[in-house]
C-alpha angles and dihedrals in degrees: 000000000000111000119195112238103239123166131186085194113120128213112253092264092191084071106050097040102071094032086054087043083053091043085060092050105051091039087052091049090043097052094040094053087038084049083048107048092050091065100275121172116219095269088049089060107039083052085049088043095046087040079061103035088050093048082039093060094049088067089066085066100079089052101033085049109076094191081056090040090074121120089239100052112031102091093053091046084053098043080046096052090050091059093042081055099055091045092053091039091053094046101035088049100049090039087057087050088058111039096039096033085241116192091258097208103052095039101049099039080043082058110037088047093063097037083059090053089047095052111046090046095058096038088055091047091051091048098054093041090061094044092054089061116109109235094249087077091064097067137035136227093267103061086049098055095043083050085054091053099047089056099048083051091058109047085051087056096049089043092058100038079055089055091038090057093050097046084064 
C-alpha cells in the first residue's frame, strides 16, 4: 500500500520573509551597480532597479499563499516562482528597451544580474528551511497511521501463515 505523502504543516514563514525582503534589496543593489558600471544612464538603472524589484516581489508568492506555504509544496512553488522571475525579468526588461529606447546591453545584464542575485538567495533560504525540518513535517497523521495498520496486517498475516504451516 502506497500512501501519497501529504502534509498540512506550514514553513516557518517568519524566516523566509525578511531573508527573501534582503534578497530584493541586494538584488536591487547588485543589478543597479551592475546597470551602472556597463555604461547605464540613470533611466537605464532605475528600469534595472524596478525589472528586479517586480521579480523580486514574485518570490514573496510561495511564503504570503497558505495553500503554497505547505511542507509539501513549498520547494516547487519556489523553484516555480524562479522561473516565473527569469520570464518577467526577460520580458519587462526587453519591453522597457523598446518603449523608452533604453541603452539593451546595460539594462538587461544590470537585471539579470540582480535577478540572479534574487533568485539564488531565495532558492538557497527555502532549501535550508526545509532541511531544517524535522521528518515528522513530511507526513501526516494519516499516513502514519495507515503505515501502523499495514504493518499490524501484516504481522497477523505472517502470524497466521506461521500456525497454518504447524497444524499440517
Amino acid at each position: 500500500m502506497n500512501c501519497p505523502v501529504t502534509s498540512t504543516a506550514s514553513i516557518p514563514v517568519g524566516k523566509y520573509l525578511p531573508k527573501a525582503i534582503l534578497a530584493g534589496v541586494l538584488g536591487v543593489a547588485v543589478g543597479v551597480g551592475a546597470c551602472a558600471s556597463m555604461g547605464g544612464n540613470t533611466q537605464a538603472m532605475v528600469a534595472a532597479g524596478s525589472v528586479i524589484a517586480i521579480a523580486a516581489v514574485l518570490g514573496l508568492v510561495p511564503a504570503v499563499m497558505p495553500p503554497l506555504a505547505r511542507v509539501d509544496r513549498f520547494g516547487m512553488a519556489v523553484l516555480a516562482m524562479t522561473m516565473a522571475q527569469t520570464l518577467v525579468a526577460i520580458g519587462a526588461a526587453f519591453a522597457l528597451t523598446t518603449m523608452f529606447e533604453l541603452a539593451r546591453k546595460p539594462l538587461v545584464m544590470g537585471a539579470f544580474a540582480g535577478v540572479f542575485v534574487v533568485m539564488m538567495v531565495q532558492a538557497v533560504t527555502a532549501a535550508m528551511l526545509l532541511h531544517g525540518l524535522p521528518s515528522s513535517a513530511f507526513t501526516n497523521s494519516s499516513n502514519q497511521s495507515q503505515s501502523a495498520q499495514f504493518k499490524s496486517a501484516q504481522s497477523k498475516s505472517a502470524a497466521s501463515g506461521a500456525a497454518g504451516e504447524n497444524v499440517g
